[in-house]
C-alpha positions in Angstrom: 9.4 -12.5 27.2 11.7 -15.4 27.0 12.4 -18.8 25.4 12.3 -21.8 26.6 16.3 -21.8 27.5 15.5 -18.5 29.8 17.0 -15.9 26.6 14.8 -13.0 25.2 12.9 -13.9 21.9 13.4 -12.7 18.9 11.4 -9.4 17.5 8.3 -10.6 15.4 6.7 -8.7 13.0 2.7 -7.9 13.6 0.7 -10.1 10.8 -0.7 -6.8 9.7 2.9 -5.9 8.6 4.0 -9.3 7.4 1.2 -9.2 5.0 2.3 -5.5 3.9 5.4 -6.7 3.2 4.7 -9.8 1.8 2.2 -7.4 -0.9 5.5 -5.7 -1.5 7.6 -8.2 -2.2 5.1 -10.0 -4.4 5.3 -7.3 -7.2 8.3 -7.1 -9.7 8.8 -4.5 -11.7 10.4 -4.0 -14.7 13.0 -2.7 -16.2 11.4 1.0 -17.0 10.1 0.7 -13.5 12.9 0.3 -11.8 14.8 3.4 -14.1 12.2 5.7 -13.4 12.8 4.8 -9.1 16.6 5.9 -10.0 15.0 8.9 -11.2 12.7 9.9 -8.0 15.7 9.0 -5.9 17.6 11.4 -7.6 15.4 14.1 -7.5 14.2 13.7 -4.6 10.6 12.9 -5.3 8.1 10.7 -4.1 7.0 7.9 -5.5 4.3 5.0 -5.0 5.0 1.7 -3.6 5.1 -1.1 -5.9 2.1 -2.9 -4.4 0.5 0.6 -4.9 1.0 1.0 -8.4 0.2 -2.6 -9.4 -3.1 -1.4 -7.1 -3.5 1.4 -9.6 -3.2 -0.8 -13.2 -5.7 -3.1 -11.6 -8.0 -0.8 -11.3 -7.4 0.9 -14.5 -8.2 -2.4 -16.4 -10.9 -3.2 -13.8 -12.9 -0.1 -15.1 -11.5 -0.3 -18.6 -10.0 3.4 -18.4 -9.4 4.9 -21.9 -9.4 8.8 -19.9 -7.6 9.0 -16.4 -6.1 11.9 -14.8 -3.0 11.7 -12.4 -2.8 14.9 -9.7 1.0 14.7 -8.8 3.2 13.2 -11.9 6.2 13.0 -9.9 9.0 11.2 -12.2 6.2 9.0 -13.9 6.5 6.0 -11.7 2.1 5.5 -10.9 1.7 6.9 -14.2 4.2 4.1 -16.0 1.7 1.8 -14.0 -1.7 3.2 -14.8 -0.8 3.2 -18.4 -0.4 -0.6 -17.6 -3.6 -1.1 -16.9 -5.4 1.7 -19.1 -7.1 0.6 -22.6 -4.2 0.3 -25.6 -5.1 3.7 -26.8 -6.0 5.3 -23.6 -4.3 8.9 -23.1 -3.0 9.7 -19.6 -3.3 13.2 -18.2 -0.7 14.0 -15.6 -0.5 17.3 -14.0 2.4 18.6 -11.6 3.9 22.2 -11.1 7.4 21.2 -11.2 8.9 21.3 -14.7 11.7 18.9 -13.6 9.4 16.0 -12.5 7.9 16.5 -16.1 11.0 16.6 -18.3 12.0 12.8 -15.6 8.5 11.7 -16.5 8.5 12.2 -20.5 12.4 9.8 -19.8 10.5 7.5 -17.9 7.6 7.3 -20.6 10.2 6.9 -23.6 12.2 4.6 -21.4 8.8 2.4 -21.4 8.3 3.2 -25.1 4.9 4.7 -24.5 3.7 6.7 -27.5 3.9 10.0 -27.2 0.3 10.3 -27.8 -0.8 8.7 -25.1 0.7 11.2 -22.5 -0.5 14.5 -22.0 1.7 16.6 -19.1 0.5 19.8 -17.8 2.7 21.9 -16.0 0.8 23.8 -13.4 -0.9 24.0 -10.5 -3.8 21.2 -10.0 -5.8 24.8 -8.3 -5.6 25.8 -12.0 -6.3 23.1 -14.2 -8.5 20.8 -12.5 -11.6 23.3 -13.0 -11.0 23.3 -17.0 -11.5 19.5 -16.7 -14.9 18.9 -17.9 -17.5 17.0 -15.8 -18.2 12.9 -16.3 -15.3 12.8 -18.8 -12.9 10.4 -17.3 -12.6 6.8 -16.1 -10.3 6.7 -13.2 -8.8 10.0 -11.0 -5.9 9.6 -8.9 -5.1 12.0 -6.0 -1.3 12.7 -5.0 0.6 15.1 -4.0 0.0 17.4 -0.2 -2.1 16.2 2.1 -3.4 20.0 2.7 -4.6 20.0 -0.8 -6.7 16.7 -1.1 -10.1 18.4 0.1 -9.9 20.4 -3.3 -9.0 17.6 -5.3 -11.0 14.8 -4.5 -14.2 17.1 -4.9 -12.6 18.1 -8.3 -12.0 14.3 -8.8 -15.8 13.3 -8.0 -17.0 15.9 -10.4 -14.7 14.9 -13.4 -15.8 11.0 -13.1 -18.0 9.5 -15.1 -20.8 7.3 -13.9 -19.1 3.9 -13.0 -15.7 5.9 -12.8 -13.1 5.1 -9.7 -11.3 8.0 -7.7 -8.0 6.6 -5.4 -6.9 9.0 -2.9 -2.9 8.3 -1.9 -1.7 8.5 1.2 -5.2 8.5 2.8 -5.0 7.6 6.5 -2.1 10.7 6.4 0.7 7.4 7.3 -1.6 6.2 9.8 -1.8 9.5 11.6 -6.1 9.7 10.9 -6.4 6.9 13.5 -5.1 9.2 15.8 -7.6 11.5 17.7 -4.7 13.4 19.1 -3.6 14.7 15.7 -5.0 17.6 14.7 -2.6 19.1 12.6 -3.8 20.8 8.9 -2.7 17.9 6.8 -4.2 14.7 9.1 -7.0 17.0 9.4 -7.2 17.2 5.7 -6.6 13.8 5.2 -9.8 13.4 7.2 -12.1 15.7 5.0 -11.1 14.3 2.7 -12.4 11.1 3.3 -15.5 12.4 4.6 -16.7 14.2 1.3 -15.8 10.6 -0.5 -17.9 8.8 2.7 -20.8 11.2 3.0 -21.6 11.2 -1.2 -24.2 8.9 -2.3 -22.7 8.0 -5.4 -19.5 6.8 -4.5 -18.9 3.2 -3.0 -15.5 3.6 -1.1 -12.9 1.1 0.7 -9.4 1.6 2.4 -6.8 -0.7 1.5 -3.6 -0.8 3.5 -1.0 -0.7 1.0 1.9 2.0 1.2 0.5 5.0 2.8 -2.7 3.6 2.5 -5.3 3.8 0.0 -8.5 5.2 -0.1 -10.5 4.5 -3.7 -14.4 4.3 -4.6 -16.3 3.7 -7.4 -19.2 6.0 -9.2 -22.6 4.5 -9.1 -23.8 4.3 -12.7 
């Protein structure tokens, strides 16, 4: 295409990305937030988008969360922001297999002077400790971490909410990839399941939200 003076125009953004971006841009974070991103840089790990964890504290307060579990603590960056959101003495259970995301996580909880009691970090395998979770006990469940493994968790997640509980599923259209019928690869065909065990139960009330990686939460019925 071409302007009116016969040049090429400009590249514009789709309004589906200008409103992702403009999502993004909308949330500030603060000063522990931004410390604990130095930290996932530095290690390497990943970390959710700003307009994703905001999406998270939301929906903490929304369903006044006293009891949440986190599958994939990273460096403590969704977990600083579902504590946002969580009741004042609400206790955050964070599970992740790598002892150095825990030891940047407990810095990124002090850095946010978080009482210690309000953590509680398991180091292992979510294989292993999701099961000695007990049923109905907690208010929100959030699903991180490998694609290949979020079959296993979200059914593990359904059967640890209680009744008017929320699960979110990161990452849940697998970057887009789901859309594709082409991609049949393990994870995008994980990602799928997935979201067919949370579409195909009863109980739960689901939506997709395109923020970050895209978001897939529902809600228990009660």
């Amino acid at each position: 295409m071409t302007d009116s003076e016969g040049g090429p125009h400009p590249p514009t953004a789709s309004p589906g990305s200008a409103l992702i971006d403009y999502a993004e841009s909308a949330i500030v974070e603060d000063d522990a937030l931004l410390a604990a991103r130095v930290r996932a840089d530095e290690l390497g790990a990943a970390a959710v988008a700003p307009a994703v964890g905001a999406l998270l504290a939301l929906l903490a307060r929304t369903c006044d969360a006293h009891a949440v579990v986190e599958i994939g603590t990273g460096v403590g960056v969704s977990g600083l922001w579902l504590l946002n959101g969580m009741a004042a003495d609400g206790v955050l259970t964070t599970i992740d297999p790598e002892p150095e995301h825990h030891r940047a996580a407990r810095q990124s909880f002090a850095g946010a002077d978080i009482a210690p009691g309000r953590t509680r970090l398991i180091n292992g395998t979510p294989r292993d400790v999701l099961p000695r979770l007990a049923d109905e006990s907690y208010d929100l469940v959030f699903v991180d971490g490998p694609l290949i493994d979020h079959p296993r968790h979200v059914t593990e997640a359904i059967r640890m909410l209680r009744p008017g509980g929320v699960v979110v599923v990161h990452n849940a259209t697998a970057d887009g990839a789901v859309a594709d019928p082409a991609r049949t690869d393990p994870p995008v065909a994980a990602a799928r399941e997935a979201a067919l065990l949370i579409a195909d139960d009863e109980r739960l009330l689901p939506v997709v939200i395109p923020l970050g990686a895209g978001v897939l939460a529902a809600t228990k019925a009660r």
